[in-house]
C-alpha positions as CSV (number, residue, x, y, z in Angstrom):
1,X,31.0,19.5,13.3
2,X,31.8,18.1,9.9
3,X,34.6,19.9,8.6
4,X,33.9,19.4,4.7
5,X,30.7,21.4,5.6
6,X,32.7,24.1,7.4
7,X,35.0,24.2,4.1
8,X,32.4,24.4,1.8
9,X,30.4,27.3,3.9
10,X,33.0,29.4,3.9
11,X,34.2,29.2,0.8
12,X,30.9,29.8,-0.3
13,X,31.3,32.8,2.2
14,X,34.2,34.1,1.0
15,X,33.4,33.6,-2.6
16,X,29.8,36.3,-1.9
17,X,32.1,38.3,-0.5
18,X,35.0,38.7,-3.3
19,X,32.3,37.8,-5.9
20,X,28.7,39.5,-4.9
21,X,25.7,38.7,-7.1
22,X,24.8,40.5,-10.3
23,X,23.1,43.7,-9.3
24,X,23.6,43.3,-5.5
25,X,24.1,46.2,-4.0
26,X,26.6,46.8,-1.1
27,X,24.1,46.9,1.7
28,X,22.3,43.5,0.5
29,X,25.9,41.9,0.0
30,X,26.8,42.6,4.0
31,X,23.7,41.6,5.0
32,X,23.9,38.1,3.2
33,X,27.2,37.9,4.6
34,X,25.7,38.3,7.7
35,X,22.8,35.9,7.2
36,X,25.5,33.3,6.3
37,X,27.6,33.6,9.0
38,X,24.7,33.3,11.3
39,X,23.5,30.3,9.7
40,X,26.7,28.8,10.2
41,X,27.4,29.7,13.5
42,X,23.6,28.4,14.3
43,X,24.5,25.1,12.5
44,X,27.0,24.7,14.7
45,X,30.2,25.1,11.9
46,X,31.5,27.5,13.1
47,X,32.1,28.9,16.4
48,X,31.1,32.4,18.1
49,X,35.5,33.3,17.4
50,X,35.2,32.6,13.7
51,X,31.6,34.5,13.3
52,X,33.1,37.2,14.6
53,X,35.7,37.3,12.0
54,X,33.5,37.1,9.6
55,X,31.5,39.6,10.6
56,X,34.7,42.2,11.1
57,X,35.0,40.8,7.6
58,X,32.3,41.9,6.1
59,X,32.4,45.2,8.0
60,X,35.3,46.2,6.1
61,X,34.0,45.3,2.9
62,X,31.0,47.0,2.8
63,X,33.1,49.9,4.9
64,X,35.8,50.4,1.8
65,X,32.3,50.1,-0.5
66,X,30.2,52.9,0.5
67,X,33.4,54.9,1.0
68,X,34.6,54.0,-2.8
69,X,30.8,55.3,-3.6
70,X,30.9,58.4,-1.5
71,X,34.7,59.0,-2.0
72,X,34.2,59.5,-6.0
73,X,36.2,56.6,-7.1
């Protein structure tokens, strides 16, 4: 496992997930998270641990999303 690949995965992770694409919604945002993490986790940076992380991850997110859209704010 190289670990400057690790780093710059997930900080390419976390930046999609603090900074989604221009006109991305909420739903296409978790499921590139999701993508990503499997493609790490399939290239062998990361481990089955830290996928699951970022999957809980960007559960929340899109969780607090939906329920910003639904909850009128």
């Amino acid at each position: 496992m190289n670990s400057e690949q690790k780093r710059e995965a997930l900080v390419a992770w976390y930046k999609m997930l603090r900074q989604p694409e221009i006109r991305m919604d909420s739903e296409e945002q978790y499921d590139e998270l999701l993508k990503a993490a499997d493609e790490m986790e399939c290239a062998g940076l990361i481990n089955s641990s830290e996928w699951r992380v970022l999957v809980r991850e960007a559960g929340v997110a899109f969780a607090n999303s939906i329920q910003g859209v639904g909850g009128g704010t």
